[in-house]
N, C-alpha and C positions, 0 to 999 in steps of 0.2 A: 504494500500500500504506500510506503513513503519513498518507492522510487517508483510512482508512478506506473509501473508495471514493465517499467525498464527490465527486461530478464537479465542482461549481461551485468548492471548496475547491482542487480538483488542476486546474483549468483558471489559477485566479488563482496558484495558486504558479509555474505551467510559463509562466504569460505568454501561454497558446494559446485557444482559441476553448473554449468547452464539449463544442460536436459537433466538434472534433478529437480529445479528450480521449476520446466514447463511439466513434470509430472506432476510433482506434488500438488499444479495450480489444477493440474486438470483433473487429480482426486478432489480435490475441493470443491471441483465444478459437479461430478460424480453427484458427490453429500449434497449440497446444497439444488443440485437440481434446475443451476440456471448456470449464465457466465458470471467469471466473475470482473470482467469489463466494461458490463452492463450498467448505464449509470444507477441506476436503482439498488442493483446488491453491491455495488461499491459505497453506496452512502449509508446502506443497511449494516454493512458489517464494519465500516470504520465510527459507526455510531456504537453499535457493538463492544466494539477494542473498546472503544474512549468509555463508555460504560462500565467495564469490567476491569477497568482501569480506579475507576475510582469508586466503585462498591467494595466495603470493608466486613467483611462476615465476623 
């Protein structure tokens, strides 16, 4: 999400391969049942993060 879905960007910050990087998105896409580029589940799930972010159990 914070590189914008740059793959080669989010591969060098995670330390992972590039095509680990296009798998894991496209398991995500699997679970979730939509893209995840889609403007709608991009603001769904960075609402999400930033939520779960700051809920304290």
């Amino acid at each position: 999400m914070a590189n914008h879905c740059d793959l080669t960007k989010t591969s060098e910050d995670l330390y992972i391969h590039r095509n680990t990087v296009k798998y894991r998105i496209k398991k995500c896409e699997e679970i979730l049942g939509q893209p995840i580029d889609a403007p709608d589940t991009s603001l769904d799930n960075r609402l999400a993060l930033f939520a779960s972010e700051k809920i304290t159990f």
